[in-house]
C-alpha positions in Angstrom: 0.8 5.0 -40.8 2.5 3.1 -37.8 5.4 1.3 -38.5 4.6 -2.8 -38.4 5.1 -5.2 -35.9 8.5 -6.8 -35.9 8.9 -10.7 -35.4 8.6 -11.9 -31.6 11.5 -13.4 -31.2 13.2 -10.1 -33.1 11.2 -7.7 -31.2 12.2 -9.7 -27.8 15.7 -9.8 -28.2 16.5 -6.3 -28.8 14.9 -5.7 -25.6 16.6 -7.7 -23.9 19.9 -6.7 -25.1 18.5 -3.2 -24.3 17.8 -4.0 -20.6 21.3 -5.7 -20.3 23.4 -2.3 -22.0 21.1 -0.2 -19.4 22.8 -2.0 -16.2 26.2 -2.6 -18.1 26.5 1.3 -18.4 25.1 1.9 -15.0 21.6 3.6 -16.2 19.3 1.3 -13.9 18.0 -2.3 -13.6 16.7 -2.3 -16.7 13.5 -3.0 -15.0 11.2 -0.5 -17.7 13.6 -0.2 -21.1 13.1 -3.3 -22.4 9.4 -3.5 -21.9 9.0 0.2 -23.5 11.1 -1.1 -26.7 9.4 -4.0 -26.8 5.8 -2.2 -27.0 6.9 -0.2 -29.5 8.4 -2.7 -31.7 5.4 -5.1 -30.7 2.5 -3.3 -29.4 0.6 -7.0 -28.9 3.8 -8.7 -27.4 2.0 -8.0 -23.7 -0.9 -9.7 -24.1 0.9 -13.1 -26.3 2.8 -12.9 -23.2 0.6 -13.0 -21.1 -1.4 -15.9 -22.3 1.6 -18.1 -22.2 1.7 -17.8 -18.6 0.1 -21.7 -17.7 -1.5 -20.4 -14.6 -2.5 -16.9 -15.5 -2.1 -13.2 -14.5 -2.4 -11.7 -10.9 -3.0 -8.2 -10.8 -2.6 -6.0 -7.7 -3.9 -2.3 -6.9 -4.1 0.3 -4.8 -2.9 3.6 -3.6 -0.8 2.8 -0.5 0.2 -1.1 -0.1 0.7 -2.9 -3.6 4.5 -3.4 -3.0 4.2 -4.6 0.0 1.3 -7.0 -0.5 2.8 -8.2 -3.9 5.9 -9.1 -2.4 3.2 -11.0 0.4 1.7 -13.1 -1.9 4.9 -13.7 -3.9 6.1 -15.6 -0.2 2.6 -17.5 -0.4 3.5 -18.4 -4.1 6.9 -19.3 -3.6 6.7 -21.8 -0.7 3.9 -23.7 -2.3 6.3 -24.4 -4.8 5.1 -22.2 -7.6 7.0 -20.5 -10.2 6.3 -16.8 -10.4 7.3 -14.1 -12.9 6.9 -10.8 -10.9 7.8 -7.0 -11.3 9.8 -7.2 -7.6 11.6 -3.9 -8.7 8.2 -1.9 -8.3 8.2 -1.0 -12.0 4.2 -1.0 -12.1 3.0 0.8 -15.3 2.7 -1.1 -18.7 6.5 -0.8 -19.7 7.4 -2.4 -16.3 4.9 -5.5 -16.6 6.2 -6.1 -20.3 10.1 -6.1 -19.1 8.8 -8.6 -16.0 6.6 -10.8 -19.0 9.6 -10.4 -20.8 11.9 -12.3 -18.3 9.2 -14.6 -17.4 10.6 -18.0 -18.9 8.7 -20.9 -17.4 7.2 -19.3 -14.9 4.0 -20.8 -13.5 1.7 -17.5 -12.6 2.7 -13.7 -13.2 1.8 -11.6 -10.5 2.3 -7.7 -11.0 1.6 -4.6 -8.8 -0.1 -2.3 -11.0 -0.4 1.5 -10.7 -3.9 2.5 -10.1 -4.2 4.2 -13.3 -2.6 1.9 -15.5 -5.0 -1.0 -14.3 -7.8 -0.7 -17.1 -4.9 -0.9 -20.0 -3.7 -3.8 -18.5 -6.5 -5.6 -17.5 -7.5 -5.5 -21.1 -3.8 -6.9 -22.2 -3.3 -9.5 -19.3 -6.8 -10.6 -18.9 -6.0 -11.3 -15.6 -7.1 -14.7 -13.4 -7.5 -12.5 -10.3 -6.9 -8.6 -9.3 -6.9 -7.5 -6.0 -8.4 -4.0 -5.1 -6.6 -2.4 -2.4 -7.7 1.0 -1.5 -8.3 4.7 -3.2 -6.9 8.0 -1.1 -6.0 11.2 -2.9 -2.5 11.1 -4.7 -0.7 12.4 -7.2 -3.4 15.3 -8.1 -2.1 16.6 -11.3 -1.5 13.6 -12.3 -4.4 11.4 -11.3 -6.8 14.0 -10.6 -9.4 13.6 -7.7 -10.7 10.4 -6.7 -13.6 9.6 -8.3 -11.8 10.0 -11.9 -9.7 6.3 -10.9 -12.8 4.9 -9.7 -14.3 5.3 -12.7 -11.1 4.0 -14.7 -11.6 1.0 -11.9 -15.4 0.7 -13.0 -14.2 0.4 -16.7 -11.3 -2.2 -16.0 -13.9 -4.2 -13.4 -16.5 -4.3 -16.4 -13.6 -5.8 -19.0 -13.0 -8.4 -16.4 -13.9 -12.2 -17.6 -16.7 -13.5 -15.8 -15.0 -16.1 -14.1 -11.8 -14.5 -12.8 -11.9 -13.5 -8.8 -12.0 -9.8 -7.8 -10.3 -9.3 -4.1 -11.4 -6.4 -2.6 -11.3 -4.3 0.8 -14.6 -4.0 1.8 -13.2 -1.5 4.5 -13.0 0.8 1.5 -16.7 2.4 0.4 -15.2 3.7 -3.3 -13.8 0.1 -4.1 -16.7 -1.6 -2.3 -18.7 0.1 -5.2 -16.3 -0.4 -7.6 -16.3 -4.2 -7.0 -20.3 -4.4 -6.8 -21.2 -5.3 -10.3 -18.9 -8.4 -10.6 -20.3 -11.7 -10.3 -16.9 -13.4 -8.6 -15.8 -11.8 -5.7 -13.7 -12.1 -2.5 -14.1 -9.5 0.2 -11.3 -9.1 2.9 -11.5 -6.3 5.9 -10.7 -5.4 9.9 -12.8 -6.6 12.3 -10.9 -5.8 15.8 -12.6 -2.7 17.7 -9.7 -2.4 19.5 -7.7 -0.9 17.0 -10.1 1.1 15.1 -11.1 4.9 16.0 -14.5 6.7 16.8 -14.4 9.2 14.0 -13.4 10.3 10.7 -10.0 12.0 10.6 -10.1 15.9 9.2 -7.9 14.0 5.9 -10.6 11.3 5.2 -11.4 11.7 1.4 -14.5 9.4 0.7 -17.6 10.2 3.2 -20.5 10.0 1.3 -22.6 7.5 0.1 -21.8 6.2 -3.3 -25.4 5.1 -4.5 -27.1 8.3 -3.1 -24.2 10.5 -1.7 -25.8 11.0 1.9 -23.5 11.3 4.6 -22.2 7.9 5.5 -21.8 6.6 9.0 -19.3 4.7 10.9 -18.9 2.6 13.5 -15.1 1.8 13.5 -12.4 3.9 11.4 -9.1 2.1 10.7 -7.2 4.5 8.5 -8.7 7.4 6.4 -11.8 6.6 5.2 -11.5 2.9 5.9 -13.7 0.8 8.7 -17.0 -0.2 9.3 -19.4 2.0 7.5 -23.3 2.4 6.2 -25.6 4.4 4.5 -28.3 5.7 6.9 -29.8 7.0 3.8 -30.0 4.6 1.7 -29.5 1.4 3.8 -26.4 0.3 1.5 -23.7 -1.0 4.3 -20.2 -2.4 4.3 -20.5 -6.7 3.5 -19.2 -9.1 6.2 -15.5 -9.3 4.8 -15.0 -12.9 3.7 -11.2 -12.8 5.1 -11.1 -10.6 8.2 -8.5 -10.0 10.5 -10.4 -10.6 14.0 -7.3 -10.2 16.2 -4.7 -7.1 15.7 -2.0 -6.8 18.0 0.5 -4.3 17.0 4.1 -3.8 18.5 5.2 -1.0 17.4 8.0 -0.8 14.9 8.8 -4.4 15.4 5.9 -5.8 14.0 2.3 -7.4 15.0 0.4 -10.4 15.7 -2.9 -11.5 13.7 -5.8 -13.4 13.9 -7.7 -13.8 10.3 -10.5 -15.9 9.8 -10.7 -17.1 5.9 -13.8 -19.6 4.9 -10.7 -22.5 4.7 -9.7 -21.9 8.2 -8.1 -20.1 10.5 -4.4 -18.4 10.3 -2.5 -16.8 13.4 0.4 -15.5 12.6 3.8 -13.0 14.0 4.3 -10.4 11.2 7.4 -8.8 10.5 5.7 -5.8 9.2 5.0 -2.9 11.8 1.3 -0.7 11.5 -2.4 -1.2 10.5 -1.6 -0.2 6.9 0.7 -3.7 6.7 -2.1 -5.0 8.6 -4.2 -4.6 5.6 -1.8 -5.7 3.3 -1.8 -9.1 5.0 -4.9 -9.5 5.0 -5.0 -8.5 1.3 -2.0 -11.2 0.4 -4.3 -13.8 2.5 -7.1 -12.9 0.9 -5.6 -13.0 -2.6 -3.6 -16.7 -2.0 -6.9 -17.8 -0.5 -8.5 -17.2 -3.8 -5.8 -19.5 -4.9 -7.2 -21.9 -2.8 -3.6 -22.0 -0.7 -4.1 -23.9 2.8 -4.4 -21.8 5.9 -1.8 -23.8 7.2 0.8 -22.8 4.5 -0.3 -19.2 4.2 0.7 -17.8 7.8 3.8 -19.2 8.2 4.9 -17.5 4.5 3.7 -14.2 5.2 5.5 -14.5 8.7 9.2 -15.1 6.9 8.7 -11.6 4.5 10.4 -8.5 6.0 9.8 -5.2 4.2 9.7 -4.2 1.0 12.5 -1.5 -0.3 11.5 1.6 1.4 8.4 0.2 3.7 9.2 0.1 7.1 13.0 -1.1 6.1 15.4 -1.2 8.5 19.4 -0.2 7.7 22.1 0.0 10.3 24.8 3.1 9.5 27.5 2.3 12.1 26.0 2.3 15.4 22.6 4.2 14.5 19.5 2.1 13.3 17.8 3.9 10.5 14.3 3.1 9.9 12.6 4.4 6.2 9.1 4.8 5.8 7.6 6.2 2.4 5.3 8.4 2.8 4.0 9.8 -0.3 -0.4 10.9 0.9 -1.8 11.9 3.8 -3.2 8.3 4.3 0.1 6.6 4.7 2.5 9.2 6.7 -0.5 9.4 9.1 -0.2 5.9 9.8 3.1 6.0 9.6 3.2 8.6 12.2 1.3 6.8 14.1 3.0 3.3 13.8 6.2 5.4 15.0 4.6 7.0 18.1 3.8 3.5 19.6 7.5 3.3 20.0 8.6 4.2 23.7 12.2 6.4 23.2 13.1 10.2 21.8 12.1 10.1 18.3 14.6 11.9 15.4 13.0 12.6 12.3 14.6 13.1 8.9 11.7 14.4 6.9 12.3 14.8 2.9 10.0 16.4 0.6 10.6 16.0 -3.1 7.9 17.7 -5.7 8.8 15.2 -8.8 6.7 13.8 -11.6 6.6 10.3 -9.4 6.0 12.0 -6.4 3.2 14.6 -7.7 4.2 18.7 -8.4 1.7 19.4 -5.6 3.1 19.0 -1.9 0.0 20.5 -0.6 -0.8 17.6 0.9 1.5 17.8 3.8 -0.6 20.1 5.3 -3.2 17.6 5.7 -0.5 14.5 7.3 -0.9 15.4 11.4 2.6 16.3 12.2 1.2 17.4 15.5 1.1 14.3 16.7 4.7 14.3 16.4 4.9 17.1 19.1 2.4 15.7 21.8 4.4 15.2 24.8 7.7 16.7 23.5 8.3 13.1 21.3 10.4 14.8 18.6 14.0 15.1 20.1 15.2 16.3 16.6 13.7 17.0 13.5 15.7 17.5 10.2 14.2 18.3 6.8 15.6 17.8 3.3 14.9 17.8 -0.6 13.6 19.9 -3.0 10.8 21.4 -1.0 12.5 21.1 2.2 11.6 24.4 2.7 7.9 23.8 2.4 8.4 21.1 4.9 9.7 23.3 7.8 7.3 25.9 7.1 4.8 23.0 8.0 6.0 22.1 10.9 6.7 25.5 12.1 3.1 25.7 11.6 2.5 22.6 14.0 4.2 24.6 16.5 8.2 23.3 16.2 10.5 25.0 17.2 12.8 26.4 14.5 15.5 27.0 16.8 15.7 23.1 16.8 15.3 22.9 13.0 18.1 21.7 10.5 17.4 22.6 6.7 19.3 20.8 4.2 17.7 20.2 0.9 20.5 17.9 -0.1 19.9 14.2 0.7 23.1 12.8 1.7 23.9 16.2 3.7 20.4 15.6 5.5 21.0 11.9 6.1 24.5 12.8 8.0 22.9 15.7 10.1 20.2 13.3 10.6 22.7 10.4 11.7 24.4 13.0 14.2 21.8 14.0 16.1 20.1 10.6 16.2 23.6 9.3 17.4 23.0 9.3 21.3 19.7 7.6 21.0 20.5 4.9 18.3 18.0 5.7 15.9 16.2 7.5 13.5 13.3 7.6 11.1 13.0 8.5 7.8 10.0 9.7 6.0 10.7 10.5 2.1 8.4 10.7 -0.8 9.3 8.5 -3.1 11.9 10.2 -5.3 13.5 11.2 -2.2 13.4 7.6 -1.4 14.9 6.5 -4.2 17.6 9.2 -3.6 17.9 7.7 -0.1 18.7 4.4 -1.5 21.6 5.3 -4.0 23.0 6.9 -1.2 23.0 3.7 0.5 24.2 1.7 -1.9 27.2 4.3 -2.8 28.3 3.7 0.7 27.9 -0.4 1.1 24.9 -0.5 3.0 22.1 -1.1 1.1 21.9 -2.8 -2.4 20.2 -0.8 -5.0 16.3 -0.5 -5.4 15.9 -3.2 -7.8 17.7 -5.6 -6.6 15.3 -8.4 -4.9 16.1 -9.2 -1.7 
């Protein structure tokens, strides 16, 4: 027998005082204690939450993009004037939306990123006013398991949605096309701009079939991964006209991009901080989502122009004279387009790659063997290449494989030790990029912050 449900306003305040001792004795933001002691003193206190929230629940989910694209829409929300209750820190599962309903007084909408697999449970509890479908790439296998296991737990939480709330969804995206299918309220979003989109499937691409007959699908542009303009030759079952579509992508490198996006309220052009076709799509996700909202054009742009990255995403940190540039990547999907982001700039590129194997990252790194380093090498680009954390090994023996040379290669699982060898042969140019998984991140960031340079990861900036 479970032990009962204490008082609310009991229940509540021993979180709260829990969250509090956490950053008082320098264990963390408290951004997931107090919601986990809160559920287990109150199971229900999630959901009575959420329904005091006058303007409901927006849910946000994907593999690659939620941070980003929550923090997007959180600029939209905040210069119309609205007051939002949010989990900024990135603390997506249910113990992390409880500690963000928790601290959530008189706040007008809640918007939360949700981890993909945590999305049915809290659908259920939140009963959300909109969720926005991202994407689907291969993740986290012993933890998530292979794709089509989260689109079914994305079928489940799409059939528990109320009728009348709106389901966003990239329509570049064939899995959460179908996922989104059988819901009578949607909004589809997508890329439209040829120029930017590529003739054929990369080797990585994990959804290629059909998912009403499994034939071979076809496409006519590929963005990133399995994302673009697709069809069923089969079958006849084809990708919808997007609703919101960027028409016009001009990307500049590391220092950002221009966009064109048609929504069915108007027209938005606008300079984005945010370098990369993956941001690209988390633009047009955040417009997408505030144009649910029914949020002018005219007030959406310049919002979503004002954001710079999100902790970790493209983030830019000066240590002395050297610019250093982080960019998770934690799939195939996103370090290829981060690679590819970083190869449109025009110098010497210095590398500090870090490879950690932790329960947030996934115990399986085999996954780095599908990211194309090789890029990396075309025209001699890498000037220096240092690799660090747990499985720093496993890292150089991949790009030994993609033909480095391991004369040139500096091994140092420790992070700080890394981030100085990093910093001293990146010195000459003035930069270097960082691409950790997301422990290794995280690691990255305490570093920062134990030096003055960066605050730490929960603190919204």
């Amino acid at each position: 027998m479970g032990m009962p449900s204490l008082p609310r306003g009991l229940a509540a305040g021993a979180a709260r005082g829990a969250g509090r001792l956490s950053q008082r004795l320098g264990r963390g933001g408290g951004t997931t204690l107090p919601g986990l002691l809160l559920n287990l003193l109150r199971p229900e206190s999630t959901a009575e939450m959420a329904r005091s929230i006058p303007g409901g629940v927006i849910l946000l989910s994907g593999t690659n993009g939620k941070t980003t694209t929550a923090r997007l829409v959180r600029a939209v929300l905040d210069a119309s004037g609205t007051k939002v209750a949010a989990n900024t820190a990135g603390a997506n599962l249910e113990r992390g939306v409880a500690t963000a309903l928790l601290n959530a007084d008189g706040a007008e909408v809640a918007l939360f990123e949700v981890d993909e697999a945590a999305l049915p449970a809290l659908t259920a509890q939140t009963r959300p006013r909109a969720v926005t479908l991202m994407n689907l790439f291969r993740d986290q296998l012993d933890r998530y398991g292979e794709l089509e296991h989260l689109a079914h737990r994305w079928r489940e939480a799409v059939s528990a949605l109320d009728p009348s709330a709106v389901l966003i969804y990239n329509a570049d995206d064939p899995v959460v096309t179908e996922v989104a299918s059988g819901h009578p309220n949607t909004l589809s979003y997508g890329l439209e701009d040829p120029r930017v989109g590529r003739d054929r499937l990369p080797h990585a691409a994990d959804a290629t079939e059909c998912r009403r007959c499994t034939a071979p699908l076809r496409y006519d542009m590929v963005t990133i991964a399995h994302l673009g303009r697709w069809s069923c030759p089969a079958c006849g079952w084809t990708r919808p006209v997007p609703d919101v579509r960027a028409i016009r992508v001009d990307l500049h490198g590391l220092d950002g991009q221009r966009l064109a996006i048609a929504t069915p309220r108007g027209p938005i052009e606008l300079s984005l901080r945010l370098p990369g076709m993956h941001n690209s799509y988390n633009a047009i996700a955040a417009t997408a989502t505030a144009s649910a909202f029914a949020l002018a054009p005219e007030s959406i742009g310049p919002a979503l122009a004002k954001r710079e990255a999100a902790f970790g995403r493209a983030e830019r940190t000066h240590i002395g004279a050297v610019r250093v540039t982080t960019l998770l990547a934690k799939n195939p999907a996103g370090a290829n387009e981060n690679i590819r982001t970083m190869l449109l700039e025009d110098r010497p590129l210095h590398l500090l790659a870090l490879l950690n194997d932790r329960t947030a990252d996934g115990r399986d790194v085999s996954w780095i063997w599908d990211v194309d380093y090789e890029l990396l090498l075309d025209g001699d680009r890498l000037a220096s290449l240092t690799v660090g954390g747990d499985r720093a090994y496993d890292m150089a023996l991949r790009f030994r494989y993609a033909g480095f040379d391991p004369e040139r290669l500096s091994i140092i699982p420790s992070v700080p030790e890394a981030l100085d060898a990093a910093l001293r042969a990146g010195s000459a140019v003035g930069d270097i990029y960082v691409l950790p998984t997301y422990t290794a991140l995280l690691e990255l960031q305490a570093e920062l912050a134990s030096r003055g340079l960066a605050p730490s990861f929960w603190e919204d900036r």
